[in-house]
Steps between C-alpha positions, in 0.01 A plus 500: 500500500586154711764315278351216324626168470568530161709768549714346722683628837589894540873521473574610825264182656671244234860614640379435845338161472716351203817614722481147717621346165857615549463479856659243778152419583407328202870254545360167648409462855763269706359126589291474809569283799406125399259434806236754381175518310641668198472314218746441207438835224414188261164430715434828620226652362650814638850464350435693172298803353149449577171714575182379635173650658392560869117388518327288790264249364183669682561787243460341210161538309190262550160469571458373883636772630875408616796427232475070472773279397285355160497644172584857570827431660622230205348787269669720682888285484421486115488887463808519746708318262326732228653791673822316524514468888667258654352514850166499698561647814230449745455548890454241768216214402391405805122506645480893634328588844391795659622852313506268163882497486683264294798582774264377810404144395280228678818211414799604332460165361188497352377661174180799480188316415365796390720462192332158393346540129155443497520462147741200569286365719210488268667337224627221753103502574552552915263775431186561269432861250160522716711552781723801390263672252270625811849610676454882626659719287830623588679812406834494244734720557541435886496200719217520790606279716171521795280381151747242325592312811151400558430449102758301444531289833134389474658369128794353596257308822326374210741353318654357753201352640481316127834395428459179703260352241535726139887548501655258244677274632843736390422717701421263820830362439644758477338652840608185671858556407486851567414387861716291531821759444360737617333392830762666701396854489108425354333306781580779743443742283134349417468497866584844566294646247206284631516614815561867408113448331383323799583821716426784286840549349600592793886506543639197694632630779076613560431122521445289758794404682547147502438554071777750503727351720485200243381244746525160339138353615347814431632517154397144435184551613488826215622283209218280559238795513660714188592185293251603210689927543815325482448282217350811291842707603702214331314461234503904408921474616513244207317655264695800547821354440403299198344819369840670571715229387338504167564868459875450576551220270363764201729738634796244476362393148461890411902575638363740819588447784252567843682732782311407790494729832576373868474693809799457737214554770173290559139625625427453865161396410633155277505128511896551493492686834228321649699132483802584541458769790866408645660664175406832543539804795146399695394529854306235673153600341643468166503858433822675316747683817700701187367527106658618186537801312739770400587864635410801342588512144370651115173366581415569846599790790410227736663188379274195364396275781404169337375321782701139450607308743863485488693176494711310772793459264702320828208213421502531145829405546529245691266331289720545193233759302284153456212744484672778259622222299183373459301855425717534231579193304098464518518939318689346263264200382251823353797740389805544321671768693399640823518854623529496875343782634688728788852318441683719758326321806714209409769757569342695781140557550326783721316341774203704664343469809165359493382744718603825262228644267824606223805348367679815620624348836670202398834307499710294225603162608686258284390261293627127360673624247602259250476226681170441439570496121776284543273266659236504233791498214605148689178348499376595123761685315521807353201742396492816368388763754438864467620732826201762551760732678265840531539724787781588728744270355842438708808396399424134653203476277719548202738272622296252534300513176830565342618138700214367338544596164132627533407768228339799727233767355497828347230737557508774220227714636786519781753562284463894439447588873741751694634177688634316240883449423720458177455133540154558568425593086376287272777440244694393832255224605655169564467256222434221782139724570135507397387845442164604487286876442310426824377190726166417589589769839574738290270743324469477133788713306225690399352540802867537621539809292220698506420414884475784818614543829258292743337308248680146599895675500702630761668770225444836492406722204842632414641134576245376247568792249906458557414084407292627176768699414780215537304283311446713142850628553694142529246339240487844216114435514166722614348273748163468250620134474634422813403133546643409097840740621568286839426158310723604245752629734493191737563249162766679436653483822837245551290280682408137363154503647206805417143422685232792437171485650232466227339839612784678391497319132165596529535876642343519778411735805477448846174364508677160354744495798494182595579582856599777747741349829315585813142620351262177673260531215423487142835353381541180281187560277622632191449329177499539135256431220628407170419775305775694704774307334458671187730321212702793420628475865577163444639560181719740690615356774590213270703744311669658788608143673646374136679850465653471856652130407221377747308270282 
């Protein structure tokens, strides 16, 4: 039989975990550098025992076919603070473009429109019943992004095509202010997302020259023709981030704090690349001479090869990271702590060839280090920041996020491999570290358990089998609950800050991964209906989080 919660921990797993109670590890960390983004442990959401949920808002339930930013996700804060969470972790927001990856984004800036609720929009009357009652229907459990995009775009057109004559006149003033701090990143962006429909979505680079070279009568001459496209983008960019804002101030009114998510790297194909061509690695046609990724690793024989352009730090530089500064004092107007995805390229990142099909022939090349930080700390003070430092970690890596004051992650699905060291297990994780059971990368724990050689791993059968075995032998359990063992085992853990992805409160399989590095197709579509959350898992978790001094 799996142990029960009831029951409490197997002796031989409560000696392990409750160990880091006598241990050096739990003595308080020493006091970070002044000039950094850390924040004092009295503002921190970070700074004491917490747990909070992984879940992107296009997986939460709804009708129109994509998770919205209405009433399911303020229902969905209220039954987070239910479960006694403290955190909504989410992935990037921005507007997603070919592949459907919140990691490849049309503006790093701007927010998804695809997010907007509709339901929102109807009570603010930008839209009429008639018009979303003969909406195709739309399937539940997974987001089809070929059908929704056109659904919900020929919605949003509509709305926006009204708001100049049935929006209160709130909301107009509040568009006009929006435009008017905000202009800076949201008139190009309009502009590039007109133009992208005025040539087939085609990426940028495919346009005519004298367009993507930026010429400045030519792009005149464009705002004139696209004025009504770019009008409609601002209006959908501000009714995103009202939308968003008034989800955040529940949060704040509900104690929960938003983790946000921000690639290090941005998507060739973007407004960001597109108007500021001189800040990344481009050759005269505009197209990337080395992109991003990493070397072989858990996940791939091959490497990941991402495809960003990589940055001209020298010119980053010499502007004085105006750019970085800005990209993340605006991340921090929608969250409360931010996640930055693939921290070690501020260390070192592995630069690839254009011209090579894999990541496997690469180089590392240093990055800013923490100069950039100390150039954002400058200019807006500290914020708390969460070091995503996966992968082949080097000792400059830790130095740096240790320089910081950055808490890094714990994987635990990585935690029972043949690899690991004694500081490696969980009653030894840092208390300056967010642990979670799995990220959106990885597979489910149950999936993780129960999964085979070639189906989305690089382990063999024994390798899998010798993990299994590590597993029940460390946590005293059967494996029948794996998912309610992990979460368990990661609240127990030393560190202040547990995340679990909501298919593992919910149990399931692989088919809820929410994504599988270097598979082109059919990731990011997962959602959940609200039947799944069954109350005696809330009732559960809610138990588990209070009984691990977490609430």
């Amino acid at each position: 039989m799996t142990r029960r919660p009831a029951q409490g921990w197997s002796p031989a797993a409560t000696a392990a975990v409750d160990s880091f109670r006598t241990s050096p590890l739990h003595s308080p960390l020493p006091t970070p550098p002044r000039e950094t983004l850390v924040t004092t442990p009295a503002q921190c959401p970070l700074a004491r025992r917490s747990a909070g949920i992984l879940l992107h808002p296009t997986s939460l339930p709804g009708r129109f076919g994509i998770g919205e930013i209405g009433k399911e996700a303020h229902n969905w804060l209220e039954r987070l603070a239910q479960m006694g969470q403290r955190h909504w972790q989410v992935l990037p927001l921005g507007p997603t473009g070919f592949g459907d990856s919140p990691y490849q984004t049309l503006s790093t800036f701007a927010g998804n429109p695809l997010l907007i609720s509709f339901d929102a929009l109807l009570a603010e009357g930008l839209v009429d019943a008639n018009s979303l009652d003969p909406l195709p229907p739309l399937p539940a459990d997974h987001v089809a992004f070929g059908d929704v995009i056109g659904t919900r775009l020929g919605v949003l057109h509509g709305a926006a095509a009204a708001f100049p004559h049935r929006a209160s006149p709130m909301l107009q003033e509040g568009l006009t202010q929006f435009i008017d701090e905000n202009g800076w990143w949201l008139d190009d962006y309009g502009l590039f997302v007109s133009l992208k429909g005025r040539f087939d979505g085609r990426a940028w680079t495919d346009w005519p020259a004298d367009i993507a070279g930026r010429e400045p009568g030519v792009l005149a001459a464009a705002r004139q023709d696209l004025a009504e496209g770019i009008a409609h983008a601002r209006i959908g960019q501000f009714l995103f981030h009202s939308q968003w804002l008034r989800l955040r101030e529940q949060a704040a009114a509900l104690g929960i704090s938003i983790i946000g998510d921000l690639p290090i790297f941005v998507a060739h194909d973007s407004a960001d690349v597109w108007c500021r061509p001189e800040l990344f690695a481009l050759d005269a046609t505009g197209r990337p001479t080395v992109v991003a990724g990493v070397p072989p690793d858990y996940f791939s024989q091959t490497g990941q090869r991402w495809g960003n352009p990589l940055y001209r730090w020298d010119v980053h530089e010499a502007e004085g990271y105006a750019w970085w500064i800005a990209r993340l004092r605006h991340t921090f107007t929608l969250v409360d702590v931010l996640r930055i995805d693939h921290f070690r390229g501020f260390a070192a990142y592995w630069e690839i060839p254009a011209s090579e099909p894999t990541a496997e022939h690469g180089r590392w090349v240093p990055g800013p280090g923490r100069h950039l930080f100390d150039a954002a700390a400058a200019a807006f003070g500290p914020k708390p920041i969460i070091a995503e430092d996966l992968g082949v970690i080097t000792p400059d890596v830790e130095e740096l996020r240790d320089t910081l004051g950055f808490p890094g992650m714990r994987i635990l699905q990585f935690a029972f491999s043949s690899e690991q060291t004694e500081t490696d297990r969980p009653e030894r994780y840092p208390i300056n570290s967010v642990v979670y059971t799995g990220t959106h990368d990885n597979d489910t724990t149950v999936g993780w358990y129960h999964s085979e050689p070639g189906k989305d791993s690089t382990r063999t059968a024994a390798e899998i089998a010798a993990e299994q075995h590590r597993v029940r032998t460390f946590l005293g359990c059967d494996g029948a609950e794996i998912n309610w063992d992990l979460i368990d085992l990661a609240l127990h853990t030393p560190a202040n800050t547990v995340i679990v992805p909501l298919q593992d409160v919910l149990g399931l399989g692989s088919e809820a991964r929410m994504n599988v590095p270097g598979r082109p197709w059919g990731n990011w579509q997962w959602r959940f209906g609200q039947e799944q959350l069954r109350p005696e898992a809330e009732e559960r978790l809610e138990n588990l989080t209070r009984n691990a001094n977490r609430g």
